[in-house]
PDB file of N, CA, C and O in Angstrom:
ATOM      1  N   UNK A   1      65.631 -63.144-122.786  1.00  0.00           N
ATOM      2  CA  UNK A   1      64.679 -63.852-121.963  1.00  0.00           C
ATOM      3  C   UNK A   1      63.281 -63.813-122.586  1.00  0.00           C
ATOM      4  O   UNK A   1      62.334 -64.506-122.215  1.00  0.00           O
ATOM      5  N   UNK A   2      63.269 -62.946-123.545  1.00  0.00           N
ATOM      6  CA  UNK A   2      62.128 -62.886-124.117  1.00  0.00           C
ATOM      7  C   UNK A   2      61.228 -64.805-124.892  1.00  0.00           C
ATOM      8  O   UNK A   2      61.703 -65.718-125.567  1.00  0.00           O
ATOM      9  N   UNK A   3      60.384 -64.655-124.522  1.00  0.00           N
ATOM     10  CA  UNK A   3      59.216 -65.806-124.636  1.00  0.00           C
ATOM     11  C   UNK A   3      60.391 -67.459-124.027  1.00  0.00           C
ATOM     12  O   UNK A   3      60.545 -68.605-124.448  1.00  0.00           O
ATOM     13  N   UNK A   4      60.964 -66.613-122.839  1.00  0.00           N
ATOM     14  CA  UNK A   4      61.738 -67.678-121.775  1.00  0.00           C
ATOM     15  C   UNK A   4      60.702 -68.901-121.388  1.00  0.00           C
ATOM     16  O   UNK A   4      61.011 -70.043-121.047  1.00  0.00           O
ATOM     17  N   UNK A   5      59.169 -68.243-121.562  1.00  0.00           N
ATOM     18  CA  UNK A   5      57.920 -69.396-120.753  1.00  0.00           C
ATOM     19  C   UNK A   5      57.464 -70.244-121.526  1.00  0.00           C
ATOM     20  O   UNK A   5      56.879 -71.234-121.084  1.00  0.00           O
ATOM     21  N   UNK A   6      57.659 -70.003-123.023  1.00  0.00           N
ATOM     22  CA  UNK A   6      57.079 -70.469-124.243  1.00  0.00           C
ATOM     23  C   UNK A   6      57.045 -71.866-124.252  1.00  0.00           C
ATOM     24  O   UNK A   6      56.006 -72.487-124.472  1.00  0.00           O
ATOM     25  N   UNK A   7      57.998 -72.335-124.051  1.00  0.00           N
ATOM     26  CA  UNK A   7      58.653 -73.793-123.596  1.00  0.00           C
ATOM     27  C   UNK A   7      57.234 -74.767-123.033  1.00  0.00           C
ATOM     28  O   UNK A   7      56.752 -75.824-123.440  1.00  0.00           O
ATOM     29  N   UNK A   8      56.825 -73.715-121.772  1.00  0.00           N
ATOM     30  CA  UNK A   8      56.138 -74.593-120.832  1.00  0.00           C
ATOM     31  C   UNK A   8      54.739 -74.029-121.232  1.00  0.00           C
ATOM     32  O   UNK A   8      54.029 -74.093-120.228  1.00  0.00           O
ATOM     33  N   UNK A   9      54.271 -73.672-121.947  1.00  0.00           N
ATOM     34  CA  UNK A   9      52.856 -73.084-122.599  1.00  0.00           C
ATOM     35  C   UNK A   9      51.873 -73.818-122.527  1.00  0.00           C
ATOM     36  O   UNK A   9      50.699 -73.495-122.346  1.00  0.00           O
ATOM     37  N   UNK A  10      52.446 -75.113-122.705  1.00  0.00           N
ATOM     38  CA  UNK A  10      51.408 -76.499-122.797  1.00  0.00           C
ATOM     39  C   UNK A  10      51.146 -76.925-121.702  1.00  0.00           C
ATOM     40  O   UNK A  10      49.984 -77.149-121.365  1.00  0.00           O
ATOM     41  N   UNK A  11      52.125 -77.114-120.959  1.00  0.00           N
ATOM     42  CA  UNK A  11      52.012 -77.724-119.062  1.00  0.00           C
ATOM     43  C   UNK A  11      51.134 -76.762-118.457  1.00  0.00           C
ATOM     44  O   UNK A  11      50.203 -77.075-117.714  1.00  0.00           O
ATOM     45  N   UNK A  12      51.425 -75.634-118.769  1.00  0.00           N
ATOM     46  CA  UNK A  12      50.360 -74.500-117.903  1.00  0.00           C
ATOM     47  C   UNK A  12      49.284 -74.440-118.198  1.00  0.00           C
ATOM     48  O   UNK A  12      48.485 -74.124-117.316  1.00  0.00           O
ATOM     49  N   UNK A  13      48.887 -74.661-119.291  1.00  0.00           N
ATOM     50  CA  UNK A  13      47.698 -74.741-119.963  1.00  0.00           C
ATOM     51  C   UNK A  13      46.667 -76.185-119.288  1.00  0.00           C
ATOM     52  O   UNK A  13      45.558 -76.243-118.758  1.00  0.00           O
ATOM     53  N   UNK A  14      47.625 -77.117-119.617  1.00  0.00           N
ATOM     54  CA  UNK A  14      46.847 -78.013-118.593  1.00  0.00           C
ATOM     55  C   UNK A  14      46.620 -78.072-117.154  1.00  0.00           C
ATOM     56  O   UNK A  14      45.638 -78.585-116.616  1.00  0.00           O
ATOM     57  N   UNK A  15      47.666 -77.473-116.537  1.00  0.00           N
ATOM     58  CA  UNK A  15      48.056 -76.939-115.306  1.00  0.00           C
ATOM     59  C   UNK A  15      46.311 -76.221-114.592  1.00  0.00           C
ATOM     60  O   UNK A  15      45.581 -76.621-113.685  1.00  0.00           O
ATOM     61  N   UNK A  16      46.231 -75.180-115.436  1.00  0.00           N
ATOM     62  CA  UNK A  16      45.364 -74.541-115.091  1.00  0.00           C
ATOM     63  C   UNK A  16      43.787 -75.446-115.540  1.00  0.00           C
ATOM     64  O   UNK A  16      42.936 -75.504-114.652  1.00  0.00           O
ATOM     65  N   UNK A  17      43.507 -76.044-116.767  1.00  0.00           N
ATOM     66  CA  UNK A  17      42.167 -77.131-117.358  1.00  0.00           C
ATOM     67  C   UNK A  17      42.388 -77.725-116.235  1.00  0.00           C
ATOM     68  O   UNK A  17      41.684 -77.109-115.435  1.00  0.00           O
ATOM     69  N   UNK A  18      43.020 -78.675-115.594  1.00  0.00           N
ATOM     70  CA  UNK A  18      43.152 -79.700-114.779  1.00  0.00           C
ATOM     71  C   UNK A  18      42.760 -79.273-113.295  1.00  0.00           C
ATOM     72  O   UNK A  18      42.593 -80.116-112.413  1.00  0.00           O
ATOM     73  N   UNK A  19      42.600 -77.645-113.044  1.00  0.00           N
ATOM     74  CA  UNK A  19      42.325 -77.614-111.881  1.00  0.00           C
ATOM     75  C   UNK A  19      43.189 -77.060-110.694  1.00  0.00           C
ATOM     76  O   UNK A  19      42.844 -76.891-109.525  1.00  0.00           O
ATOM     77  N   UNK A  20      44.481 -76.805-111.333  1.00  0.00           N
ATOM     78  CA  UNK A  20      45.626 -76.430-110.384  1.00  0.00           C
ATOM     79  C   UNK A  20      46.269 -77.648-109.920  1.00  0.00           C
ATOM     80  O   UNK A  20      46.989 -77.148-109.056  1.00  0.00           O
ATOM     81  N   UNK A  21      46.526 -78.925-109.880  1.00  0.00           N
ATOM     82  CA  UNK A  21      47.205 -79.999-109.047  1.00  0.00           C
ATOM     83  C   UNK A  21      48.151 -79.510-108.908  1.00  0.00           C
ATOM     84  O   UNK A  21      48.856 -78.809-109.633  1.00  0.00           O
ATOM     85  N   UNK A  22      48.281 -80.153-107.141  1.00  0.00           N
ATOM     86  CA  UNK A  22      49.551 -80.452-106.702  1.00  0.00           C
ATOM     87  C   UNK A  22      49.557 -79.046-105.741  1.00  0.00           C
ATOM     88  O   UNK A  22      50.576 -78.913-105.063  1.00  0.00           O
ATOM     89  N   UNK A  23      48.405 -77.863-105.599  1.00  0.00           N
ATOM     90  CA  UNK A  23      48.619 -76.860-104.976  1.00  0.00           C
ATOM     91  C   UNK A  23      48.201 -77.268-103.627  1.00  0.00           C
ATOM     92  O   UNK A  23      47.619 -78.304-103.305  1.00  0.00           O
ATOM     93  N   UNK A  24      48.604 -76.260-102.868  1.00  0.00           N
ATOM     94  CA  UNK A  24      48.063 -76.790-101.431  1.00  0.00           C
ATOM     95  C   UNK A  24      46.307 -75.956-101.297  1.00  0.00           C
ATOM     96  O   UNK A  24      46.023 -74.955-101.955  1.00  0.00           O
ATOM     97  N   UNK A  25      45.720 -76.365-100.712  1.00  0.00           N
ATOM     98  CA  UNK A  25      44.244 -76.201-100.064  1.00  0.00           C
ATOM     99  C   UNK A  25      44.209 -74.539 -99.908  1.00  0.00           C
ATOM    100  O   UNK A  25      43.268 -74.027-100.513  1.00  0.00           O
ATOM    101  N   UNK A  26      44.982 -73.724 -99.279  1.00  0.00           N
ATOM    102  CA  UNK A  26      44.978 -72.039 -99.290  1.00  0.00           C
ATOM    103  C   UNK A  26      45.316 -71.534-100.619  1.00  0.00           C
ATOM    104  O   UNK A  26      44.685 -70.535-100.967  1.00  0.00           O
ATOM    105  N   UNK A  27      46.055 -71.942-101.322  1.00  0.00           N
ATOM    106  CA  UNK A  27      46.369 -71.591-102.418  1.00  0.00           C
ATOM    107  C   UNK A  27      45.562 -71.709-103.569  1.00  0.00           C
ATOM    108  O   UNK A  27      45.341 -70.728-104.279  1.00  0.00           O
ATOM    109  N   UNK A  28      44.984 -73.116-103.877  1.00  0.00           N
ATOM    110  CA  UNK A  28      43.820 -72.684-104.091  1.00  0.00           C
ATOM    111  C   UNK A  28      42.402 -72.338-103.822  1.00  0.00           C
ATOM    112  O   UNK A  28      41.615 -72.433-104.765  1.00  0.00           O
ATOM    113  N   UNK A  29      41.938 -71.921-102.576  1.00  0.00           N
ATOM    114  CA  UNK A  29      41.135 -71.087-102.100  1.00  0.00           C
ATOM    115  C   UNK A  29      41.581 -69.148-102.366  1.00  0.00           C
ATOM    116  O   UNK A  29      40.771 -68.227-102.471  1.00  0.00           O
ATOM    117  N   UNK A  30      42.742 -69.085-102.400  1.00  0.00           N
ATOM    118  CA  UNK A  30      43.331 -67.910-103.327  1.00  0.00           C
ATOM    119  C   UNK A  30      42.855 -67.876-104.364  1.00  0.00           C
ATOM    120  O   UNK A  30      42.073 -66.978-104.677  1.00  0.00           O
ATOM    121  N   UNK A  31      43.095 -68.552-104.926  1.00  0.00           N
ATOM    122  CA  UNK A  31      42.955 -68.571-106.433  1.00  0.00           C
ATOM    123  C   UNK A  31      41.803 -68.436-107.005  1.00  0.00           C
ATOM    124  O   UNK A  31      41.605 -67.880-108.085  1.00  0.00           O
ATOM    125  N   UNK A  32      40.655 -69.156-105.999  1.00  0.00           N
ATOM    126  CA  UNK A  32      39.559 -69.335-106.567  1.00  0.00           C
ATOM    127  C   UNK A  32      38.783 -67.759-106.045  1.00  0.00           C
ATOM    128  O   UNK A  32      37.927 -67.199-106.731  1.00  0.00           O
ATOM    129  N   UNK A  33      39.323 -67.191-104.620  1.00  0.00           N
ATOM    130  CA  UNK A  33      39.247 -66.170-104.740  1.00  0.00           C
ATOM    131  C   UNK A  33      38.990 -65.059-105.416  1.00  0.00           C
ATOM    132  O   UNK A  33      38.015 -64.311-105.338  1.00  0.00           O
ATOM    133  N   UNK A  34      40.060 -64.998-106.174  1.00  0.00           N
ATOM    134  CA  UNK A  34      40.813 -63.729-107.373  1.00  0.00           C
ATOM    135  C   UNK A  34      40.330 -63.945-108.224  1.00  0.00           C
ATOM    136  O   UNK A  34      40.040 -62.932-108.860  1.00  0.00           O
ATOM    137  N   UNK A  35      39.738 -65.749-109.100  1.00  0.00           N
ATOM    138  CA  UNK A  35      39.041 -65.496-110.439  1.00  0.00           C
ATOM    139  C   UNK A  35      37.256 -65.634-110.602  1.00  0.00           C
ATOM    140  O   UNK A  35      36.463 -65.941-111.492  1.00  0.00           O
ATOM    141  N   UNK A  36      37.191 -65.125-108.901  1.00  0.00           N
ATOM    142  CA  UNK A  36      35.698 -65.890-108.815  1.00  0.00           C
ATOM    143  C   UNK A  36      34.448 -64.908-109.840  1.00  0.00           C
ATOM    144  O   UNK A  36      34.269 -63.696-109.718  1.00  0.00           O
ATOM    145  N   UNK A  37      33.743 -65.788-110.780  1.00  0.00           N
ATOM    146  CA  UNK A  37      33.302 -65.186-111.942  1.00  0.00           C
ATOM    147  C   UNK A  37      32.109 -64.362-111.363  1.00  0.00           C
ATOM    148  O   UNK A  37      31.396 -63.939-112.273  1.00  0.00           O
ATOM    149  N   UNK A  38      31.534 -63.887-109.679  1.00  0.00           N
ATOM    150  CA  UNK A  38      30.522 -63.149-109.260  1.00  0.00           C
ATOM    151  C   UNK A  38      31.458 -62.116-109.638  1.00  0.00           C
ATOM    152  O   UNK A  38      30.938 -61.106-110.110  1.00  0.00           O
ATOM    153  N   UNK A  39      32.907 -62.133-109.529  1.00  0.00           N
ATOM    154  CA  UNK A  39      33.148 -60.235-109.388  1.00  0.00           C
ATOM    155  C   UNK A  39      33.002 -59.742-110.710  1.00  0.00           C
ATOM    156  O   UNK A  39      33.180 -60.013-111.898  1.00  0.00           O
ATOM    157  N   UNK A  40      32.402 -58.487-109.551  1.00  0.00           N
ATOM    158  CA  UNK A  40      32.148 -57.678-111.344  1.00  0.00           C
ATOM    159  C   UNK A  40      33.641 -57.026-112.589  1.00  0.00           C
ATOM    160  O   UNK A  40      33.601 -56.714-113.780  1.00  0.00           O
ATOM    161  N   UNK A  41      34.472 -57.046-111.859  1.00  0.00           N
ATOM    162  CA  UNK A  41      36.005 -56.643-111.827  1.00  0.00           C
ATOM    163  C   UNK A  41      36.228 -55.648-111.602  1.00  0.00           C
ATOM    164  O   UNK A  41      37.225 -55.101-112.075  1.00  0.00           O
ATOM    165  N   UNK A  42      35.492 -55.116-110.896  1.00  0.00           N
ATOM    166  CA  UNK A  42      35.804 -53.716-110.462  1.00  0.00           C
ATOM    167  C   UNK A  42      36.811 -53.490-109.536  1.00  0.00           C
ATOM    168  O   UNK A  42      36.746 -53.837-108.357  1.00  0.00           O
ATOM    169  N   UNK A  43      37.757 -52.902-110.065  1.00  0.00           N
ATOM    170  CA  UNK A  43      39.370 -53.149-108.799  1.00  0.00           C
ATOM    171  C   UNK A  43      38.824 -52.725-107.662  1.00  0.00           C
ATOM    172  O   UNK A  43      38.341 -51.595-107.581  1.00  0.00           O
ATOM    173  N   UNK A  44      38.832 -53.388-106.876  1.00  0.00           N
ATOM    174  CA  UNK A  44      38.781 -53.259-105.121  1.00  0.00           C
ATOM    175  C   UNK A  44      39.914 -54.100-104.773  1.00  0.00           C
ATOM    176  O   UNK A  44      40.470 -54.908-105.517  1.00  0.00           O
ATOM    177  N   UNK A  45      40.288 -53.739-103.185  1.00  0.00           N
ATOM    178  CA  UNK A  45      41.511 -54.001-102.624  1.00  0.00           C
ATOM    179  C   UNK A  45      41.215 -55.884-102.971  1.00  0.00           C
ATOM    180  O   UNK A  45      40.177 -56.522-103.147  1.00  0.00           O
ATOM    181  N   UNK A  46      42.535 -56.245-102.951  1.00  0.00           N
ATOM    182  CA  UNK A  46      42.667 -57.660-103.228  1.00  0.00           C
ATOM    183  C   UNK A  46      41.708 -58.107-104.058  1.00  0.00           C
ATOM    184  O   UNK A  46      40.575 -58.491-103.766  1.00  0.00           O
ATOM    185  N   UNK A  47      42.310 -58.022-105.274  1.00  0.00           N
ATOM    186  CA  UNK A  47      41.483 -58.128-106.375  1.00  0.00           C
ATOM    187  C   UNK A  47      42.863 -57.808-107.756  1.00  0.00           C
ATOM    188  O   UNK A  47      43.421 -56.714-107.853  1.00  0.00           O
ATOM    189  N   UNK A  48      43.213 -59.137-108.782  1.00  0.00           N
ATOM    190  CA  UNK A  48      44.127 -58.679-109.311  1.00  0.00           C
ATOM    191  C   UNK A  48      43.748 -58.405-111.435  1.00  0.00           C
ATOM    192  O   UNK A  48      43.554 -59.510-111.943  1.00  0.00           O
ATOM    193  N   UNK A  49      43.684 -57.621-112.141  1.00  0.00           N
ATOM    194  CA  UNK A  49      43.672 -57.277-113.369  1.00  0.00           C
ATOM    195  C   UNK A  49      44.154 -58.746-113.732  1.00  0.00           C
ATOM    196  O   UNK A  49      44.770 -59.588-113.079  1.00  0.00           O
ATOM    197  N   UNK A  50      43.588 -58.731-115.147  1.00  0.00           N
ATOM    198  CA  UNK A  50      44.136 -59.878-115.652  1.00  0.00           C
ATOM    199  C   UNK A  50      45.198 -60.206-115.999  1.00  0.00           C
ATOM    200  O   UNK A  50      45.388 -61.418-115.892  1.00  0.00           O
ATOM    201  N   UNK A  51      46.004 -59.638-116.384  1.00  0.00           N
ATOM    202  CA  UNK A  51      47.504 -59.528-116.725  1.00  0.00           C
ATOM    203  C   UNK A  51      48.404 -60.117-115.209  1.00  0.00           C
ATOM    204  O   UNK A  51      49.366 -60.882-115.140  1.00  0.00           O
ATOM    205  N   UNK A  52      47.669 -59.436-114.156  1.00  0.00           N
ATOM    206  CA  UNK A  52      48.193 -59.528-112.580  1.00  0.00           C
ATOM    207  C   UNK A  52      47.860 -61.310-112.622  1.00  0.00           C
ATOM    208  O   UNK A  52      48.744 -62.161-112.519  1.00  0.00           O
ATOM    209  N   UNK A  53      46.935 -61.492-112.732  1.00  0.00           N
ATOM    210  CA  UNK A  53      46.474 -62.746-112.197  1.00  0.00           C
ATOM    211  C   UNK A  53      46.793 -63.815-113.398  1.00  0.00           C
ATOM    212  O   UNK A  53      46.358 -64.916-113.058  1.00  0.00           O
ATOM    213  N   UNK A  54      47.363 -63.851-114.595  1.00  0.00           N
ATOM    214  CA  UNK A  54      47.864 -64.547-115.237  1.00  0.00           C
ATOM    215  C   UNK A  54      49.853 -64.810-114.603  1.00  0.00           C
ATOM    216  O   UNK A  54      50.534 -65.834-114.564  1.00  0.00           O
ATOM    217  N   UNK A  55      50.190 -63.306-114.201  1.00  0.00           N
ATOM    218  CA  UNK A  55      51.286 -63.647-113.794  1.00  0.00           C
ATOM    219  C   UNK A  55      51.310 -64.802-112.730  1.00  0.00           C
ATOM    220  O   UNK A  55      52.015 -65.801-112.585  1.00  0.00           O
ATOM    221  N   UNK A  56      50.278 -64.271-112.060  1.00  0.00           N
ATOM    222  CA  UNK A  56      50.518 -64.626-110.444  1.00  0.00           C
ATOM    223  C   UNK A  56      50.328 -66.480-110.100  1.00  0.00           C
ATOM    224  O   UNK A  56      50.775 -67.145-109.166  1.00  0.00           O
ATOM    225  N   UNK A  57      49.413 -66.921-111.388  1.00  0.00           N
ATOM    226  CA  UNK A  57      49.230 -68.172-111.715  1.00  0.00           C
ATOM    227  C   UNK A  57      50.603 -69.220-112.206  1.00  0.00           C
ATOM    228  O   UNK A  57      50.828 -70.416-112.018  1.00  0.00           O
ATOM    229  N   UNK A  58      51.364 -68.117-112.921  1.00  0.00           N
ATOM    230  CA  UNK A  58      52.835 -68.329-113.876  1.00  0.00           C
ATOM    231  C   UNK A  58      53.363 -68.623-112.655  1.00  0.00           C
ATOM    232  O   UNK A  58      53.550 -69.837-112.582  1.00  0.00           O
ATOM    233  N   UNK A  59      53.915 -67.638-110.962  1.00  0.00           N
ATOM    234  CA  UNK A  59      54.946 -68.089-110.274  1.00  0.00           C
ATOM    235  C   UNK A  59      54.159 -69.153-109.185  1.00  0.00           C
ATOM    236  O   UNK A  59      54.764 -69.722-108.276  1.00  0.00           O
ATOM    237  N   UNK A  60      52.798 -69.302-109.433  1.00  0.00           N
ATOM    238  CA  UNK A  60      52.476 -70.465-108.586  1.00  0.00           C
ATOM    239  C   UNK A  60      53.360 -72.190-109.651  1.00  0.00           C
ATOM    240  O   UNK A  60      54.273 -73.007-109.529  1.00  0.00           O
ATOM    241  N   UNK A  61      52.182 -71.788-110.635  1.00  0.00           N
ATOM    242  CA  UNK A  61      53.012 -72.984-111.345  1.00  0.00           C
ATOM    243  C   UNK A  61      54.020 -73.311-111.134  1.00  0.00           C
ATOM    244  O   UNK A  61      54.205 -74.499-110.868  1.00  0.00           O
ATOM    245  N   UNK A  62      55.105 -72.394-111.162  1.00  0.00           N
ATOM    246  CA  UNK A  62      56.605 -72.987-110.856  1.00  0.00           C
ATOM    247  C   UNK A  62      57.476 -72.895-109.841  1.00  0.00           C
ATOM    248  O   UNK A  62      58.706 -72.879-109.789  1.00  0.00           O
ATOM    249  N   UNK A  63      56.161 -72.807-108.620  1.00  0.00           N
ATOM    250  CA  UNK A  63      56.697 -72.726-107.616  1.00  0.00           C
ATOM    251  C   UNK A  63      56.892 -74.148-107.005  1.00  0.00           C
ATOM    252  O   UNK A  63      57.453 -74.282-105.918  1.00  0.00           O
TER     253      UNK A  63
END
C-alpha cells in the first residue's frame, strides 16, 4: 500500500490551491479553523500538527 495516494497527488494538490470545492460550509469552516495562520501552533486542545492536518485533509478529499 505503500505510496497507494501517489496516483492522486495532483488532484489534491489542486484540491487544496482551488480552495477545497465541493466541501460543505462546516467543513470548511473546520478547516479554516485548524490552518488559521494567527495560531501560533502551539498544541492546544483542537488544534492538529501538521502531519495530523495533512492527513485529515487526505480523508476529506476522498470523502
Amino acid at each position: 500500500m505503500f505510496n497507494h495516494f501517489a496516483r492522486h497527488e495532483q488532484a489534491f494538490a489542486d484540491w487544496r490551491r482551488d480552495g477545497y470545492p465541493a466541501v460543505k460550509p462546516e467543513t470548511y469552516q473546520y478547516i479554516d479553523f485548524l490552518s488559521d495562520p494567527a495560531d501560533d501552533q502551539a498544541a492546544r486542545e483542537g488544534t492538529l500538527w501538521p502531519h495530523q492536518s495533512e492527513a485529515f485533509l487526505r480523508v476529506i478529499f476522498f470523502a
